[in-house]
C-alpha positions as CSV (number, residue, x, y, z in Angstrom):
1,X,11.0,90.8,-25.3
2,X,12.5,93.5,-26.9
3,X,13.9,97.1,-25.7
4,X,13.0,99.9,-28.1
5,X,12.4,97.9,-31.1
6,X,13.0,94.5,-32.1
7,X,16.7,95.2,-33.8
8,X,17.6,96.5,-30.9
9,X,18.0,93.0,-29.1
10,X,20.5,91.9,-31.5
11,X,22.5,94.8,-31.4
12,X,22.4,95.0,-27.5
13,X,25.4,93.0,-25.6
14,X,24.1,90.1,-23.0
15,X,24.2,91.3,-19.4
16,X,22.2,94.5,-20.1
17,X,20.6,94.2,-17.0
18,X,23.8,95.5,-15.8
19,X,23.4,98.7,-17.5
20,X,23.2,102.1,-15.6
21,X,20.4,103.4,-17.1
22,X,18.4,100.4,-16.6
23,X,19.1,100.0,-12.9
24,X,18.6,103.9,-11.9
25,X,15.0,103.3,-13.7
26,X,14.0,100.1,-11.9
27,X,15.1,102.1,-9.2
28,X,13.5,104.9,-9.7
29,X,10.1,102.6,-10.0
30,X,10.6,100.9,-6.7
31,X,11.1,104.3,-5.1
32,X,7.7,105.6,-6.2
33,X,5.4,102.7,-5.6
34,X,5.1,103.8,-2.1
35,X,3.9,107.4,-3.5
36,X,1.9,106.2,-6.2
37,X,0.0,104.0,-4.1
38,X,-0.3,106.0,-1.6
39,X,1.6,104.6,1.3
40,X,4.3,106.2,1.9
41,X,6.7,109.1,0.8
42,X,10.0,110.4,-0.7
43,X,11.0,111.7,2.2
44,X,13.6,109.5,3.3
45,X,14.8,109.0,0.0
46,X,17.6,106.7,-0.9
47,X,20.5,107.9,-3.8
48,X,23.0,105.6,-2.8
49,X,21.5,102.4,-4.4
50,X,22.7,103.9,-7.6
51,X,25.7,104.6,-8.9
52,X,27.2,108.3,-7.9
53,X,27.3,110.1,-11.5
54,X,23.5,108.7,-12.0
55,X,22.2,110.0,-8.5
56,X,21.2,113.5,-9.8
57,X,18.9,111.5,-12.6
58,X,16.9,109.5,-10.2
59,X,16.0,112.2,-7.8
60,X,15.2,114.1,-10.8
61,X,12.7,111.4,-11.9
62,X,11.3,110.3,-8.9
63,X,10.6,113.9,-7.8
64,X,9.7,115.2,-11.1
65,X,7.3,112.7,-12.0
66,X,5.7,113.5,-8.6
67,X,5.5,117.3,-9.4
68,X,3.8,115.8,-12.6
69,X,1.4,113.1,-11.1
70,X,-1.7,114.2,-12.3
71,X,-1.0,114.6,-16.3
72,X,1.5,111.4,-16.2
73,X,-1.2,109.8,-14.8
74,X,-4.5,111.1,-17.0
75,X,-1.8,110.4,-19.8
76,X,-1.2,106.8,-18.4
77,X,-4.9,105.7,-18.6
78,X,-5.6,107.1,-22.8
79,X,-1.9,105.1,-23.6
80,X,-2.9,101.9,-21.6
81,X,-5.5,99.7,-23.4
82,X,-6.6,98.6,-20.0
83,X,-4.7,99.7,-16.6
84,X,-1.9,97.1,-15.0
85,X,-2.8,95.3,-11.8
86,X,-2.3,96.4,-8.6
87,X,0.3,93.9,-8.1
88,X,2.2,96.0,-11.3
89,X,2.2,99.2,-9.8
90,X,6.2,99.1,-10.4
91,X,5.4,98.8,-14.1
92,X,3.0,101.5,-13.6
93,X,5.7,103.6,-12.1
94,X,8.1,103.0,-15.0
95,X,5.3,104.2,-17.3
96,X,4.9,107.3,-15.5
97,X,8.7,107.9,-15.6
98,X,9.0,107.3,-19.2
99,X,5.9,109.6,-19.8
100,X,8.1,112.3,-17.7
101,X,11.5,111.9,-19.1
102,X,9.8,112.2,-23.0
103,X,7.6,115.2,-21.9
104,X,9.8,117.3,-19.4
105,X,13.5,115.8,-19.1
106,X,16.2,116.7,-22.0
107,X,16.6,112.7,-22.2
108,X,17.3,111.5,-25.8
109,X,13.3,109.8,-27.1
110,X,15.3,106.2,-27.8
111,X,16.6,106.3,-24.2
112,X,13.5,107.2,-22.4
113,X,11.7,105.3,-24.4
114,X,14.0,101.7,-24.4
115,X,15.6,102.0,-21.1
116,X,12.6,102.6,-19.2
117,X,10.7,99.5,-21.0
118,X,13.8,97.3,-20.5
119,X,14.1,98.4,-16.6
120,X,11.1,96.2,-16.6
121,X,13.5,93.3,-16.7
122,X,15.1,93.7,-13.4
123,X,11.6,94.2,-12.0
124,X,11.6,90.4,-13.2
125,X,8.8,91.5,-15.0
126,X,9.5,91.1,-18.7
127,X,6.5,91.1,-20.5
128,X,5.7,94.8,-19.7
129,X,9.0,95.5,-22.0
130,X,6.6,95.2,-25.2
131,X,3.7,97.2,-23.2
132,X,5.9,100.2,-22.2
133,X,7.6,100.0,-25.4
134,X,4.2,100.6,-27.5
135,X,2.8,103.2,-24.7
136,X,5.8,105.4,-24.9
137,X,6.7,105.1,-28.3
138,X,2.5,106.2,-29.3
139,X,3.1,109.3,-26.8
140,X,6.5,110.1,-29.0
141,X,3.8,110.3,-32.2
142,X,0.7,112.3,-30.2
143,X,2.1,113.6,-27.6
144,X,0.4,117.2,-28.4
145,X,-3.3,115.8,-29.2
146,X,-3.1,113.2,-26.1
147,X,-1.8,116.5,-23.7
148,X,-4.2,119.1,-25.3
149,X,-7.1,115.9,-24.7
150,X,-6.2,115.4,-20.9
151,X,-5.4,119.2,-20.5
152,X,-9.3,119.8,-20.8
153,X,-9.4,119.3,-17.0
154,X,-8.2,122.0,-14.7
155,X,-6.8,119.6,-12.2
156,X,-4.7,117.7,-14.9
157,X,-3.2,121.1,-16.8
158,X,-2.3,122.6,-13.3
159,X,-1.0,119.7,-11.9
160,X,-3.1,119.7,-8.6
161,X,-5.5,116.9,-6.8
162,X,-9.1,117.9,-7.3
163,X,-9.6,118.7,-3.8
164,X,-6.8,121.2,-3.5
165,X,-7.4,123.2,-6.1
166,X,-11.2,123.8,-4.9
167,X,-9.4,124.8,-1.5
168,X,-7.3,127.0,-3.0
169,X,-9.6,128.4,-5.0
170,X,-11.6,129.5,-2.2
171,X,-9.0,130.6,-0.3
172,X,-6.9,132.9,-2.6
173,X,-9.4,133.7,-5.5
174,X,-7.0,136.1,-6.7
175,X,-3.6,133.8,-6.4
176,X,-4.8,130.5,-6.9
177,X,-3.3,129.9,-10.3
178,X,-0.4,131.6,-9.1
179,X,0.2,129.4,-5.9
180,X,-0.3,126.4,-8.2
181,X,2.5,127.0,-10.7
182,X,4.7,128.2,-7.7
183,X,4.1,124.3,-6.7
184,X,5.1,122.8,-9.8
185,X,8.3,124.4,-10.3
186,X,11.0,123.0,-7.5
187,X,12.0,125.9,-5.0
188,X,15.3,127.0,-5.0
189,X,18.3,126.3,-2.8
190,X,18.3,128.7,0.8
191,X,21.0,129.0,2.8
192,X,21.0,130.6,6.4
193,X,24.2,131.9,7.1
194,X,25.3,131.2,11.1
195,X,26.0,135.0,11.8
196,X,29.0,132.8,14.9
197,X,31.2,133.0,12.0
198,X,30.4,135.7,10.1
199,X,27.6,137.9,8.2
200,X,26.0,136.7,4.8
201,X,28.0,139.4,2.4
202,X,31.1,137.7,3.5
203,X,29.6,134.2,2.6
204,X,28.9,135.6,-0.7
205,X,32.1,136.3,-1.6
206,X,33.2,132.5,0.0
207,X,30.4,131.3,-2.2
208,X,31.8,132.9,-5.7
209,X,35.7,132.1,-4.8
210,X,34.2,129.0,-5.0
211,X,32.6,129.4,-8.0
212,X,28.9,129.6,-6.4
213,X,26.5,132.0,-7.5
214,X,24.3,133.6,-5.3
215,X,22.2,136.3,-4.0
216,X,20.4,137.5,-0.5
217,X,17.4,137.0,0.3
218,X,15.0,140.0,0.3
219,X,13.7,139.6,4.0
220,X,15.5,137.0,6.0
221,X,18.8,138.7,7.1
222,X,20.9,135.5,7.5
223,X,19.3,134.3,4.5
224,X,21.5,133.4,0.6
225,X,19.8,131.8,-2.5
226,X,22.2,129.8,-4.6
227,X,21.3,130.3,-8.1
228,X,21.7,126.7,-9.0
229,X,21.7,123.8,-6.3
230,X,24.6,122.2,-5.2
231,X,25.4,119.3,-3.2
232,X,25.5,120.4,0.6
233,X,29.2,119.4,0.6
234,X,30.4,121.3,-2.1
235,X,29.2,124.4,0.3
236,X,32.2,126.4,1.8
237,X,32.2,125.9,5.7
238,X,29.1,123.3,5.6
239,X,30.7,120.7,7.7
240,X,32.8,123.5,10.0
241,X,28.6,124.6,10.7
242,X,29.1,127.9,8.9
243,X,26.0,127.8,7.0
244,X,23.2,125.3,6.7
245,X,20.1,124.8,3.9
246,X,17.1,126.5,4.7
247,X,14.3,128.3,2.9
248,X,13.9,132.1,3.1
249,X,10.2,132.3,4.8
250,X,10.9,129.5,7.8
251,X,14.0,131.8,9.1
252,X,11.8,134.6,9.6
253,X,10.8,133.0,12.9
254,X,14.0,133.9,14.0
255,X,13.2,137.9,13.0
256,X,9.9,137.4,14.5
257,X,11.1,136.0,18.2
258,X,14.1,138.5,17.9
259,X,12.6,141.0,19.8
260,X,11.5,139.1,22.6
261,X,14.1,137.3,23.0
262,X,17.2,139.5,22.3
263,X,16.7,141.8,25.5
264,X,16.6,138.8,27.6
265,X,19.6,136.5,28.1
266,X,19.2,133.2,29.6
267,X,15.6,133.4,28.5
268,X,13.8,129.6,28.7
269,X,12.6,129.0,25.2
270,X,10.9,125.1,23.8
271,X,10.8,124.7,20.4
272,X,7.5,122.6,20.2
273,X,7.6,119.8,17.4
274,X,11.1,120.8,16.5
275,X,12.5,118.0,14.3
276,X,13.9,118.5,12.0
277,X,15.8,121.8,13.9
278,X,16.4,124.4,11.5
279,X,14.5,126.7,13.7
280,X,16.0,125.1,16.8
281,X,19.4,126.1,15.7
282,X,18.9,129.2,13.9
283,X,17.6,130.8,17.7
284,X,20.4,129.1,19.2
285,X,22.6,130.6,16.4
286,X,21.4,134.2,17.0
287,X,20.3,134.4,21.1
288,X,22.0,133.6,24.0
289,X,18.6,132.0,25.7
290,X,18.3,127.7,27.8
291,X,16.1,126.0,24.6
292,X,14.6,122.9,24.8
293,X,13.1,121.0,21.9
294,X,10.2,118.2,21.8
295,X,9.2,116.3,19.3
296,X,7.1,113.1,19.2
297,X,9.3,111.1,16.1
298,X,12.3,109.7,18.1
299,X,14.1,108.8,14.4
300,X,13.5,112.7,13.7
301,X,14.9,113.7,17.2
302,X,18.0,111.9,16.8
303,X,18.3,114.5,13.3
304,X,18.1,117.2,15.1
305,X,20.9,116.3,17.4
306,X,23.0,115.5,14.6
307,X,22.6,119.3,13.4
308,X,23.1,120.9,16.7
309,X,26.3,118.7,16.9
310,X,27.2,120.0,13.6
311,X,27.3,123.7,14.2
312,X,28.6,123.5,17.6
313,X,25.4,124.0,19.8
314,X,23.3,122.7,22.5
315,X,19.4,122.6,23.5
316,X,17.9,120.2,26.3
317,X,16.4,117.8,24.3
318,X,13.0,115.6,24.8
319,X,11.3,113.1,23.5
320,X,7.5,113.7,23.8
321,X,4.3,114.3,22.5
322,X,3.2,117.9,23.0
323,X,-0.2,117.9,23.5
324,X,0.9,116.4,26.3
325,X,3.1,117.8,29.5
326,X,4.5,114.1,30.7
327,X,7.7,115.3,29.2
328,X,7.7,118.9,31.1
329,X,10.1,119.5,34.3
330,X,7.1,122.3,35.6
331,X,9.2,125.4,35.1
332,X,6.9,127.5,32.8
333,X,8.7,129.0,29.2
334,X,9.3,133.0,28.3
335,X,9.0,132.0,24.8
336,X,7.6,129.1,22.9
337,X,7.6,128.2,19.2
338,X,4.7,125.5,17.8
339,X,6.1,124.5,14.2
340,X,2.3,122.7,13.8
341,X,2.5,119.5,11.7
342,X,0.3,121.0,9.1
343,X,-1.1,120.1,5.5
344,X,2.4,120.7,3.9
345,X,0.6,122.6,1.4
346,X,2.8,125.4,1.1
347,X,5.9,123.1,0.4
348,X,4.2,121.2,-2.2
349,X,7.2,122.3,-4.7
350,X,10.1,120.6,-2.2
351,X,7.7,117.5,-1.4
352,X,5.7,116.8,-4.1
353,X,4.5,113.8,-3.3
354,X,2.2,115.5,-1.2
355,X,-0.2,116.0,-3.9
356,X,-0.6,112.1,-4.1
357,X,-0.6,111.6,-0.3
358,X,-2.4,114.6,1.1
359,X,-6.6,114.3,1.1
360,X,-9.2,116.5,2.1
361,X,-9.8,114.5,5.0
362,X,-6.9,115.2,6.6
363,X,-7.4,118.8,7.1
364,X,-9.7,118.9,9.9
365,X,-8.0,116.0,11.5
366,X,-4.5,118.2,11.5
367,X,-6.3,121.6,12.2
368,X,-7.7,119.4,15.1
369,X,-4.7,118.5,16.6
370,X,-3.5,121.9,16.1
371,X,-5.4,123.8,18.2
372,X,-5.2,120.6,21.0
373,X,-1.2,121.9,20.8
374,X,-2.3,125.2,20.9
375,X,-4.3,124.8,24.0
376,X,-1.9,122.4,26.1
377,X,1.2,124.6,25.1
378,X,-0.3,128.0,25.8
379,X,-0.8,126.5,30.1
380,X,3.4,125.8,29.6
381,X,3.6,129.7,28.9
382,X,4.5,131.9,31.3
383,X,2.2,135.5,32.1
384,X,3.8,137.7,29.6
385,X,5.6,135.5,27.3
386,X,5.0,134.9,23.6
387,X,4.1,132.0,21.9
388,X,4.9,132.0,17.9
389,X,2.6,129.6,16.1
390,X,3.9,128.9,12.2
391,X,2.7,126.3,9.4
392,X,4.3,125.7,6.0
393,X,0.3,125.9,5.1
394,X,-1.9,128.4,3.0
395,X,-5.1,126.9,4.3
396,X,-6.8,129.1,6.2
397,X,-8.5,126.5,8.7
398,X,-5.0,125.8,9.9
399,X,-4.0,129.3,10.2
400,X,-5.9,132.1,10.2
401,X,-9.1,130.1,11.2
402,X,-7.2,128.2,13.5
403,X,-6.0,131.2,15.5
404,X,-9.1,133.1,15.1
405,X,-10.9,130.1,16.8
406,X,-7.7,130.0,19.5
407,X,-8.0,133.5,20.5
408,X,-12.0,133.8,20.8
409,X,-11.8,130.6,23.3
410,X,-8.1,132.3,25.4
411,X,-9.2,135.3,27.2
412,X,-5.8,135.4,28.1
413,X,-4.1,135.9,24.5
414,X,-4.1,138.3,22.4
415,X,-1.9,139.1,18.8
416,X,1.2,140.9,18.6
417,X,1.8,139.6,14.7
418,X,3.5,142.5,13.3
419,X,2.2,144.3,10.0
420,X,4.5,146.8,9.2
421,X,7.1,144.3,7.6
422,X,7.7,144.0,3.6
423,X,7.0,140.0,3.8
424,X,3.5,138.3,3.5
425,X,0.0,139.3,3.6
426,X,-2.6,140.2,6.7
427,X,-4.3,136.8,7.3
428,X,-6.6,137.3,10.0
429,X,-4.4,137.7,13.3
430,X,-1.4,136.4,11.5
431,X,0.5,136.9,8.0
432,X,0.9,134.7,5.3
433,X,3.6,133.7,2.8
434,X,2.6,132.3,-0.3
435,X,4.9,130.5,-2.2
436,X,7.1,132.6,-4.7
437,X,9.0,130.9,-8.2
438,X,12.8,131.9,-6.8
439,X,12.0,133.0,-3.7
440,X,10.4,131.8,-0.5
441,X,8.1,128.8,0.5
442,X,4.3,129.4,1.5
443,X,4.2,129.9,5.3
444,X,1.9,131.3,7.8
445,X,2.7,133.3,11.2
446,X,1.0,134.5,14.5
447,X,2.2,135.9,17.3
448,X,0.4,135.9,20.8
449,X,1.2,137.3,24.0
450,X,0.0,136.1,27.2
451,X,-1.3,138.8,29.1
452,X,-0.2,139.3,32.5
453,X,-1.7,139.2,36.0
């Protein structure tokens, strides 16, 4: 078979399956058949089984042509004269990358185009060469007629499953559009700033002496956006525990706990579904209070004890589900936080894949479990003491339904969510975020007391 045309095998040296570009592609592939056929995610995403200078590339495609699922894919079926088998998803996958690289990468067309076809090769599949070859090469020639043909459907042109974009639609009839190209463009690089070793102007200026541009956030006060991501290492102070990555709206539930927990040293706090701990150790970062942390995923657990160990902290860990209290010593909390596992739907732009793995379904299954935590963690709470519930979600049936529902069922609650702050919207007996190009991730917040006596 050929790569790009058929000169091209004469005047390519033998052992091109050796080639860098080649392997980071059939690499690439392999990484997103999980995604693509919906069975598992990018999450734990390997770099390392390509070589270091190409490692930037292959996140970029594997995440970018998850941002762009839905047009690589509507684009897929009008190039393919009939679609590959299911046992070729990993020819599929190189299809959608070369579709990517030509539409939204600055890759040179006889690159994307003949090193994504010949990646087929070490797929051991080398009659899909001539398939991806002809697909890629007709996109190169009607690229503007086949996207202004699959562009006709909303859900293709704004890059969003069918099923979210109704949701969102109802939801936000004012911001839907908005919210959806928020999740197509990847979210920017947050730092929070560990305030044990100094204020955020001061990392600023260790930040440009190292040549780093950057600027603070608008409302989280230990919060710095770089204005171009960097590699975690290249940060000044990163392994020291100075600073750590985290996005601007999930370290306001530091600002919100502040004022409970501030006045009251030695306060007994649980960080409820921690993993993976930025939250955990931004509160033990800025309050002198006896946290413990639970969380179900025992893999995820062991990650959060890796960043406490990195900035120099400590929190009475557990391993435990949190709807139920097997894992409780008894001894009821002042203050406890429930991160939810939610829909992900207002992180869509740093997990993309979401839009390929999430389904309708799951909503009332997670905003089920939700309110089970709710209920079981609200008994752990002691007469007086606050429970901050939070989701990386801008659905309302897993946040301001959710705790609508929670509070007419709890005689005992009631909402202290604050509305006099510059950040979010009124959502019920919360505030939502919604996600913002430069700026912070889509998040939702209550606040409930327990009343006393």
């Amino acid at each position: 078979m050929s790569v790009g045309t058929p000169d091209n095998r004469r005047s390519q040296p033998r052992g091109l399956q050796n080639d860098s570009g080649l392997t980071l592609r059939a690499a690439a592939a392999r990484a997103l058949v999980p995604v693509i056929t919906a069975k598992g995610s990018l999450t734990d995403l390997d770099d390392h089984q390509v070589v270091a200078r190409d490692r930037a590339l292959f996140k970029a495609l594997c995440y970018g042509t998850c941002r762009t699922l839905p047009r690589l894919e509507a684009l897929a079926a009008k190039l393919l004269v009939k679609p590959f088998k299911a046992r070729d998803a990993d020819v599929q996958a190189l299809l959608l990358i070369g579709i990517h690289q030509l539409l939204y990468l600055r890759i040179p067309a006889h690159a994307a185009v003949g090193e994504t076809a010949g990646a087929a090769r070490l797929l051991g599949k080398e009659w899909a060469t001539r398939v991806l070859n002809g697909c890629l090469r007709r996109l190169q020639r009607e690229a503007a007629a086949l996207q202004a043909e699959v562009d006709s459907d909303p859900a293709v042109a704004l890059l969003h499953p069918r099923w979210l974009l109704k949701a969102l639609r109802q939801a936000w009839p004012d911001d839907w559009r908005a919210i959806c190209e928020a999740n197509n463009e990847p979210g920017p690089m947050t730092l929070r700033v560990n305030r044990r070793h100094g204020d955020r102007e001061a990392y600023i200026d260790r930040l440009d002496g190292a040549g780093l541009d950057a600027r603070l956030c608008l409302h989280a006060p230990d919060g710095v956006t770089l204005k171009t991501p960097c590699d975690v290492h290249a940060l000044p102070g990163f392994e020291e525990g100075h600073v750590s990555v985290q996005d601007e709206a999930a370290q306001l539930t530091a600002v919100l706990l502040g004022p409970v927990l501030a006045p009251r040293p030695g306060a007994r706090v649980l960080d409820a579904c921690c993993a993976p701990g930025g939250k955990t150790a931004h509160l033990l970062e800025l309050f002198d209070i006896d946290l413990h942390a639970v969380d179900s995923d025992a893999v995820r657990l062991a990650r959060v004890e890796d960043a406490l160990a990195r900035l120099g902290l400590a929190a009475t860990l557990a391993h435990g589900d949190a709807t139920q209290r097997d894992w409780w010593d008894g001894t009821p909390f002042d203050a406890i936080l429930l991160d939810a596992p939610c829909s992900g739907s207002g992180v869509i732009r740093r997990h993309p894949d979401i839009k390929r793995l999430r389904r309708h379904s799951d909503i009332p299954k997670l905003a089920e479990l939700q309110a089970r935590l709710l209920d079981n963690l609200w008994s752990l709470l002691r007469p007086g003491g606050t429970l901050l519930y939070a989701t990386c979600s801008v659905l309302p049936e897993e946040n301001a339904d959710q705790i609508q529902a929670f509070l007419a069922r709890t005689s005992d609650a009631s909402s202290t969510t604050p509305h006099d702050v510059t950040w979010g919207r009124p959502a019920g007996a919360g505030r939502q975020l919604l996600p913002a190009p430069d700026s912070h991730d889509g998040f939702f917040y209550a606040r409930l007391v327990k009343q006393a006596g």
